[in-house]
Structures are given as C-alpha cells and as structure tokens.
C-alpha positions in Angstrom: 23.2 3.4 -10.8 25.1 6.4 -11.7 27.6 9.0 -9.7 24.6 11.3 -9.4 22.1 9.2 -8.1 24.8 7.8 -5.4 25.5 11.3 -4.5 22.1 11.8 -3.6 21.8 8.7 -1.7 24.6 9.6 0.6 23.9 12.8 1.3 20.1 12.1 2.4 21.6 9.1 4.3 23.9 12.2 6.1 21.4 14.2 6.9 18.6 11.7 7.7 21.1 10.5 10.6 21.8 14.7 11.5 17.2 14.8 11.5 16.5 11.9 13.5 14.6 11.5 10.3 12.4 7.7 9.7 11.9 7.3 6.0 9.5 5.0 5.3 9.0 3.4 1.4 6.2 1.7 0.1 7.4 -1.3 -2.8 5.8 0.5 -5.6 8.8 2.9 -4.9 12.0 2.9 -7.2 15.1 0.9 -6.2 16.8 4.2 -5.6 14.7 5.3 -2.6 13.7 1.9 -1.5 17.9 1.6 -0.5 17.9 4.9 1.3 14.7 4.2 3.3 14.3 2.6 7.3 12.0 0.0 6.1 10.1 -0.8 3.2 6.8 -2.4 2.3 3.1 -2.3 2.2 0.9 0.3 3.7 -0.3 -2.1 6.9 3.3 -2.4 7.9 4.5 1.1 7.0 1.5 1.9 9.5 2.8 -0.1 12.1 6.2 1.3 11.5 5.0 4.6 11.7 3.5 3.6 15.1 6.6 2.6 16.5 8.6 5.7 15.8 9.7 7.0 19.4 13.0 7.9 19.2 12.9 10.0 15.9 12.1 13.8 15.2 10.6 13.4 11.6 9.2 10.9 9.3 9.4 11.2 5.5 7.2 8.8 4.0 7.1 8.0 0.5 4.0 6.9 -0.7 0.8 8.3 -1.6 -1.1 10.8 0.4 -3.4 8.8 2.5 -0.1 6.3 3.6 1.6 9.5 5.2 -1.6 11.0 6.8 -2.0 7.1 8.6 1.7 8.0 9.9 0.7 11.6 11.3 -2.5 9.7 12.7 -1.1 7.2 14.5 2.2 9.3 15.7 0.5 12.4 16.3 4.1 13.8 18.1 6.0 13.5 14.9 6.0 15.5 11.7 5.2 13.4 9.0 6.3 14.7 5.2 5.9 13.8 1.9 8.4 14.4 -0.6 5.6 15.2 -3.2 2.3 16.7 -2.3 0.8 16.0 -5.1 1.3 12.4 -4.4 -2.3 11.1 -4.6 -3.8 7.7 -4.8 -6.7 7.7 -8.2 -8.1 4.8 -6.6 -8.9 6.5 -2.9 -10.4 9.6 -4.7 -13.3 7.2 -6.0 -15.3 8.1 -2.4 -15.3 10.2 0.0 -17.4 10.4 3.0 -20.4 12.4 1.5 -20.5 9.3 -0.7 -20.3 6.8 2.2 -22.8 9.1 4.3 -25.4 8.6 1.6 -24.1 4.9 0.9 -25.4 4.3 4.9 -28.7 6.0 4.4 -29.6 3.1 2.0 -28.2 0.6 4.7 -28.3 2.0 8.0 -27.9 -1.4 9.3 -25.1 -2.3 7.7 -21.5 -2.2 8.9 -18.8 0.1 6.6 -15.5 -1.4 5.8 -13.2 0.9 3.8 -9.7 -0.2 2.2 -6.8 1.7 3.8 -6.2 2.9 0.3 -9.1 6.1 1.1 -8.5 9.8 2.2 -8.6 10.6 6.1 -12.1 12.4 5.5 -13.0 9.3 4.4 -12.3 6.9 7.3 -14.2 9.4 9.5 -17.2 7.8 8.1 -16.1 3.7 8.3 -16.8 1.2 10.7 -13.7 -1.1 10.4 -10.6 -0.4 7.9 -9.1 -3.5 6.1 -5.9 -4.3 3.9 -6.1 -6.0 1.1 -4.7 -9.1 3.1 -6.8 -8.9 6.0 -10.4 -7.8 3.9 -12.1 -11.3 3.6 -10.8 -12.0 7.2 -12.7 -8.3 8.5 -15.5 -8.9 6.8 -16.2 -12.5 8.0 -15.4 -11.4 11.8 -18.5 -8.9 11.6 -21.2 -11.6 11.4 -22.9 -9.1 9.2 -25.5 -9.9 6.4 -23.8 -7.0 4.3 -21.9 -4.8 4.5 -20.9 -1.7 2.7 -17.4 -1.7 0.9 -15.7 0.5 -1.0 -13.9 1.9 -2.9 -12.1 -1.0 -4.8 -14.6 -3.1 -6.9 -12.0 -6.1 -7.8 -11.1 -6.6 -3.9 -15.0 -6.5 -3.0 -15.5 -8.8 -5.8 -12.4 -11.4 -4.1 -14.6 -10.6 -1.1 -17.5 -11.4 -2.5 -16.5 -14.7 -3.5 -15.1 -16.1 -0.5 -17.4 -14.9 2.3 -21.3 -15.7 2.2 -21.7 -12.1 3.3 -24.0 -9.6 0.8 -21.2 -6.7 -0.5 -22.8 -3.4 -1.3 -20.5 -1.6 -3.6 -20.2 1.9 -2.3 -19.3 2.9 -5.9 -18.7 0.2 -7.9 -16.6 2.3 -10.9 -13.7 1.7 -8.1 -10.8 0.7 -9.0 -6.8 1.0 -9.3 -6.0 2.1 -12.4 -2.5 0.0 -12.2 -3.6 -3.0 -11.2 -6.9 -3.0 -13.7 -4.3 -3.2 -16.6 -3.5 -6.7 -15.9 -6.0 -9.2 -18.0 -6.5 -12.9 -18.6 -4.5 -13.2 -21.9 -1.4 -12.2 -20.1 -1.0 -14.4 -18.0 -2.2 -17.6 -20.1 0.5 -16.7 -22.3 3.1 -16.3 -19.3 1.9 -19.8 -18.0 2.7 -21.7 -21.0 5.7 -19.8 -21.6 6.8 -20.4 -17.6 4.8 -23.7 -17.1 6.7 -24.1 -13.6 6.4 -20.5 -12.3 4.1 -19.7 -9.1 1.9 -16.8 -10.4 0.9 -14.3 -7.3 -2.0 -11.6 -8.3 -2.6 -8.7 -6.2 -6.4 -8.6 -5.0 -6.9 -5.4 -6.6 -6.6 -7.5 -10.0 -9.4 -8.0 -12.6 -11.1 -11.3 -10.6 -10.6 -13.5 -13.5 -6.4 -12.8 -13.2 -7.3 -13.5 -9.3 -9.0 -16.5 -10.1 -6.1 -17.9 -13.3 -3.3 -17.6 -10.4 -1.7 -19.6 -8.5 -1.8 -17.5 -5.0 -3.7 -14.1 -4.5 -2.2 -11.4 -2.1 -1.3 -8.0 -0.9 2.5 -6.9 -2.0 3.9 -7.8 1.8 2.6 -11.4 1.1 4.3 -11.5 -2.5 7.7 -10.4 -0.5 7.3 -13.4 1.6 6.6 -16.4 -0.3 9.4 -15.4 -3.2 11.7 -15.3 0.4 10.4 -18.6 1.9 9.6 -20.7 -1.5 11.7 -23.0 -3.0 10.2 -22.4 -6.2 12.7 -20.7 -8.3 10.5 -18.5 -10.8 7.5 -16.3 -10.1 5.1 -14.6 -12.3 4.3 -11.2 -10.3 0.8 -9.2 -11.1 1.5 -5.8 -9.2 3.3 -2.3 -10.2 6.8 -2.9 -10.7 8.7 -1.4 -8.1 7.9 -4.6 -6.2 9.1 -6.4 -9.4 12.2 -4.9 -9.1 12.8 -5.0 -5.3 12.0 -8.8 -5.6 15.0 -8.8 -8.7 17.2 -7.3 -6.6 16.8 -9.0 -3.6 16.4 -12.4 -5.1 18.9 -12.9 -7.7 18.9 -16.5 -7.6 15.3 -16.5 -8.7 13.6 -15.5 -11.7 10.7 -13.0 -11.1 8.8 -12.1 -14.3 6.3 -8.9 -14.6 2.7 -10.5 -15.6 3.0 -6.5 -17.4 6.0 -4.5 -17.3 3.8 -1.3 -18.2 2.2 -1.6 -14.3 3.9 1.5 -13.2 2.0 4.2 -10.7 2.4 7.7 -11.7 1.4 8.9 -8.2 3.8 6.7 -6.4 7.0 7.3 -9.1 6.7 11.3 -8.6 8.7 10.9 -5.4 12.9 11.0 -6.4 15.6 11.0 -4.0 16.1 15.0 -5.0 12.7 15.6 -3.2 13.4 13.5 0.3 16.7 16.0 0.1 15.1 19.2 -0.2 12.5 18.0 2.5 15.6 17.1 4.6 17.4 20.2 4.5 14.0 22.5 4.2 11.0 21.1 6.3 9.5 22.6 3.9 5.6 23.4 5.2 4.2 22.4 2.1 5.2 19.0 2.2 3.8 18.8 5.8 1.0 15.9 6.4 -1.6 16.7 9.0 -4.9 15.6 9.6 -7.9 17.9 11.3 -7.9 17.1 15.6 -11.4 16.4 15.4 -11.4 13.6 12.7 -7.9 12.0 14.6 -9.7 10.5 17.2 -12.0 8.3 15.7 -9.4 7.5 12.4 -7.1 6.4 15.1 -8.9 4.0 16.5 -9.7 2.1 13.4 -6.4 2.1 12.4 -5.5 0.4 15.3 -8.4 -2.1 15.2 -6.7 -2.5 11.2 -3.2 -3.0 13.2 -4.6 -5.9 15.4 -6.1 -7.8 12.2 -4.6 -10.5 11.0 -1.6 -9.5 9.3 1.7 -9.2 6.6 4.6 -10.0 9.3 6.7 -6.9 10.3 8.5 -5.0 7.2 10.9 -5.4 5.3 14.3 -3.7 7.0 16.3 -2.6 4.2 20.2 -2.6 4.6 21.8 0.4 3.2 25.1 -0.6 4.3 25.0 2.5 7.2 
C-alpha cells in the first residue's frame, strides 16, 4: 500500500470518529476501504448492521445503490451516503415493479419473492425478500405451488432444483454480469490442478459451476467455512474483492480465484478519496433516501428477510483504531 493510500486511510478514520460516521463495506470492496470500514460483508448482514446503528449520526455505505437505500430503510433517523451515486447494481435493473406488476397479472395467485439485489421501487411490489443464502429456505416456508422470482435466473434455477415448488421467472434474461463469467471448463481445470482444494460457487453462478462444486453459497458463507475449515486451499467462484479479503485474512491458506477477471465495475467505483469528500462535504448528492410512502411496506419485508435464516453477524474489521 503506498504513502498516499495510507494518508487517506487515516484521515477518513479522523474524521469518521469527529462524524459519528458507520461505514459499512460490502466484500466485493477493495482491501483499501474494506480496512477503513466498521464492518464488512454481505448485503443481509450490512442490513442488519445498518439496523443496529443507534449511537451514530451518519452511515456511509459502500456498495451498490439498493445496499444503501436498505440502510436508509431500515434506519430511517440516520443519513445514509454513498460515496458514488452512480454506484448501480446491472443485475437489479433487470425488473422493476411495472415488470413484477404485470408478472402477478399472469399469476395472481402466486406469492413474489425478489432477491435483495432489486431497486426500492421494486420491493414495493414483493411478497417476501430473500438472500441468496436464505432463497431455497423462503421459498420452501411459503407452501406455495409457484411462485414468482426474479430477477436472477442462475439463483431461481439453484431454486429450482432443490425445492419441488414451480419458479416463474419474472424475466428470465436476469442475471449478474460478474458472476455469469464463471463456466464449467474453469473449474475442471482448477480441480485437477488443486485436486485437494474445497471449491465454494456463489448461487448467482452458471448452475452447472453450482452443480461441479464442492459447496454453493452467498459471500458471508464463503467467509466462514475458509475461517472454520481445516482444509488449507479453496477454489473461490465470486468477484474478487472477497478473494482478496480471504488472502489477507487467511494467510496460512491458499485461496485461488476460479477467474481472477470477476471484478464489478459498479462496486470498484467507490475509492477511499470519495468516503473523504463525503466526510468532509455531506455532500446532497450522495444522499440515499427512499419515498415515505414506499418505506413502510419495504420495511417490513426487510425485516421478515432479517428474521430468515441467516449468514451469522459480519465481519468486524480491525483497523488497528
């Protein structure tokens, strides 16, 4: 890390102790911000963290948009910012609730369950929110025939397959553009290069990656079996910022990128320069809010989401304050 980059760090730590600030990091973050942030991890325990921020006067959150607007939803009394605006998930944009609307006039019968990765506007229209830990587990609880799902086509498809429920695609183009890179010949090869390795694919995966690994889990469940395994090498198929936190927090163990091109363009616009100028600006722009009328309802999924099954708490990073 160079004198520039430290420079940075400790002036945002400074100020973020002057702000009251909570900065919350997802893992797809770089190693830089993930060491200045309050906790770290995946967007079911940022939420929870964002829930439990009495005591502080700000939250900087840096992840993609919908991440922060769960914060400003669930802590309605804090200002939530984002050190890029422009930070948007591709895979959220794939519906929206005109889409689910019309989606339900096809099955008014059927329950909706949207991943968290979707807009605000869109979880106006959902029944039940899930993770991509806790989706097989929300969809089973409904004793539904089908259900409507959206907007990731890989993780409906892992839903698919281990629930007898019917899943309606509510557009079946969805899917994360990071995690669709990953494919079959990748991680043969890595398997009989790394014959002893534990290979973990993210549910948003192609379903025959899913289906050639060893385990099959969100980025918070990654986190904890490399902590609690006594295996000593692990084939990782997510964006890389986890690979890297895992690197770095596990130097004993050898973690190997099933794709070292996985990297998120939306999540890598945040830099610690940004977080600063939101520190000593507040600047409006970089503001999260979502419309009084829609918080109600959005809240109260989220909170049903909160409740499910979950990751374990996050990830409390030590930045040596």
């Amino acid at each position: 890390m160079d004198n520039d980059c430290k420079d940075l760090q400790e002036k945002i730590l400074k100020l973020k102790k002057e702000r009251k600030a909570l900065i919350l990091a997802h893992n797809y973050q770089t190693i830089e911000i993930q060491e200045i942030a309050d906790y770290v991890g995946d967007s079911l325990q940022l939420a929870r963290k964002s829930a439990e921020s009495n005591g502080y006067e700000m939250i900087i959150f840096s992840g993609v948009r919908f991440m922060a607007e769960m914060a400003a939803v669930l802590c309605p009394n804090v200002p939530v910012y984002i050190p890029d605006p422009g930070a948007l998930c591709p895979l959220a944009a794939y519906i929206d609730a005109a889409a689910v609307r019309k989606k339900k006039e096809e099955y008014p019968d059927a329950p909706v369950v949207v991943y968290v990765n979707t807009t605000a506007e869109t979880k106006t229209e959902t029944d039940f929110i899930c993770t991509s830990g806790s989706a097989v587990e929300v969809v089973e609880s409904l004793g539904a025939e089908t259900v409507l799902f959206g907007p990731d086509a890989n993780l409906a498809e892992h839903v698919r397959r281990h629930t007898n429920v019917k899943i309606v695609d509510i557009d079946p183009r969805g899917r994360c553009y990071v995690h669709n890179m990953f494919d079959l010949s990748m991680l043969i090869e890595l398997k009989k290069k790394y014959p002893d390795a534990i290979a973990i694919a993210h549910p948003e995966c192609p379903i025959e990656v899913q289906e050639a690994a060893d385990m099959v889990g969100s980025t918070g469940m990654m986190v904890r079996t490399v902590a609690e395994s006594d295996a000593k090498t692990f084939i990782i198929a997510t964006e890389m910022g986890l690979v890297h936190q895992l690197q770095k927090n596990h130097p004993d163990k050898t973690i190997i990128p099933l794709y070292e091109g996985a990297v998120c363009r939306q999540m890598k616009k945040h830099t610690l320069q940004k977080i600063l100028d939101v520190l000593e600006n507040l600047p409006e722009a970089n503001l999260v809010t979502v419309p009084t009328h829609t918080a109600p309802h959005i809240r109260e999924v989220l909170e049903h989401m909160n409740k499910v099954k979950g990751q374990g708490p996050a990830v409390a990073v030590d930045v040596g304050t």
